[in-house]
C-alpha positions as CSV (number, residue, x, y, z in Angstrom):
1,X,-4.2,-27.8,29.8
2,X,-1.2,-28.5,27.5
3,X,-0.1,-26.6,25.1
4,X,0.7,-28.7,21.7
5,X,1.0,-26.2,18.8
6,X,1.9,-23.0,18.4
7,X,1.6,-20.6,15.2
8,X,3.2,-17.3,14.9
9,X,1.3,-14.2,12.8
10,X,4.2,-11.7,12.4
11,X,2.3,-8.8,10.9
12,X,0.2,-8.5,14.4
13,X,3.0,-9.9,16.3
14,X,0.7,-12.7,18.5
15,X,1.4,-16.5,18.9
16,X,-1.3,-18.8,18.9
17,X,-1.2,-21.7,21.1
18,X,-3.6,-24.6,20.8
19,X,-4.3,-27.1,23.8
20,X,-4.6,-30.6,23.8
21,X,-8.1,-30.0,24.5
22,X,-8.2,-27.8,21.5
23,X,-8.6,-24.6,23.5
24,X,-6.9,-21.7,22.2
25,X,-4.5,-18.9,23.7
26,X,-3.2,-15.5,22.2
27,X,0.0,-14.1,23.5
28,X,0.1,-11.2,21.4
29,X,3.0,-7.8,21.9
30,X,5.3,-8.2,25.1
31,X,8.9,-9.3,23.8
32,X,9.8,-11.4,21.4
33,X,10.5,-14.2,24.1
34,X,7.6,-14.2,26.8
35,X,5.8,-14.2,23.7
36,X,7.4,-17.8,22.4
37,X,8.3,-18.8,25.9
38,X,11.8,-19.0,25.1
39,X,13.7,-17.2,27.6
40,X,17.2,-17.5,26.1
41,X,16.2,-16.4,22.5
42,X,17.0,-19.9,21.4
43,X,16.8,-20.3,17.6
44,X,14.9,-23.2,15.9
45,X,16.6,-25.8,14.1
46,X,15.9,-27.8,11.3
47,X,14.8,-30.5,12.8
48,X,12.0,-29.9,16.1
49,X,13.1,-33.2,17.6
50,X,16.2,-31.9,19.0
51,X,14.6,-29.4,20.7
52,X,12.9,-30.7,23.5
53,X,9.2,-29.4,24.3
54,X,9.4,-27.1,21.0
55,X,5.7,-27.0,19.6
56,X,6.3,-24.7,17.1
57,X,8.8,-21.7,15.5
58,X,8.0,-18.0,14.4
59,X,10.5,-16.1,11.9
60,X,10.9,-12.2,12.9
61,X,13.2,-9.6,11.0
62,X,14.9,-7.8,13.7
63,X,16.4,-6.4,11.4
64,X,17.7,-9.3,9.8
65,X,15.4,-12.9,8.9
66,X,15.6,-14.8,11.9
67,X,13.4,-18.2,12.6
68,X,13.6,-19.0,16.9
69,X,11.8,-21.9,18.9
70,X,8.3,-21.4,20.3
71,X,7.8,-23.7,23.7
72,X,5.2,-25.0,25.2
73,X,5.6,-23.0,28.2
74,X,8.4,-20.8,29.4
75,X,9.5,-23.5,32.6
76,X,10.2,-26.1,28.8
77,X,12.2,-23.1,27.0
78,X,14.1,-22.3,30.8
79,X,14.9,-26.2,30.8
80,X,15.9,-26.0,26.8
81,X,18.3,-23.1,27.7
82,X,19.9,-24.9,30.6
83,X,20.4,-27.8,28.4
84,X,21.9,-25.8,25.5
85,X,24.3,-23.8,27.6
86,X,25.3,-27.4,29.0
87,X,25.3,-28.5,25.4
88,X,27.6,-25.8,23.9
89,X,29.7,-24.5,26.5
């Protein structure tokens, strides 16, 4: 099973995931990063392509309006944060 989409529903906190063979999976509480599978808080940008593996995005106010990248399992948004950190610094 692959996860291809994901849609965040802030008021109950929960990401929905859809498969490639349309199943569906609810990560729902937990922190703000196991449920996204992004490990390194990454935030989503503009444009999804130049994310790699990001299937979707969820904004949160934490206090402040912030949008961050939902991937497709946390192993992707490890790689993403390994890449970034190469990336940037």
């Amino acid at each position: 099973m692959r996860l291809v989409k994901a849609i965040y529903h802030l008021e109950i906190k929960t990401v929905e995931y859809e498969a490639d063979d349309g199943t569906l999976l609810l990560k729902t509480a937990g922190t703000l990063n196991w449920r996204f599978n992004n490990p390194g808080n990454i935030m989503a940008l503009p444009n999804a392509s130049k994310q790699n593996g990001r299937i979707g995005a969820g904004t949160v106010y934490n206090p402040k309006k912030n949008t961050f990248a939902i991937f497709s399992s946390m192993e992707v948004g490890e790689r993403e944060k390994c890449a970034l950190l190469k990336r940037k610094y």
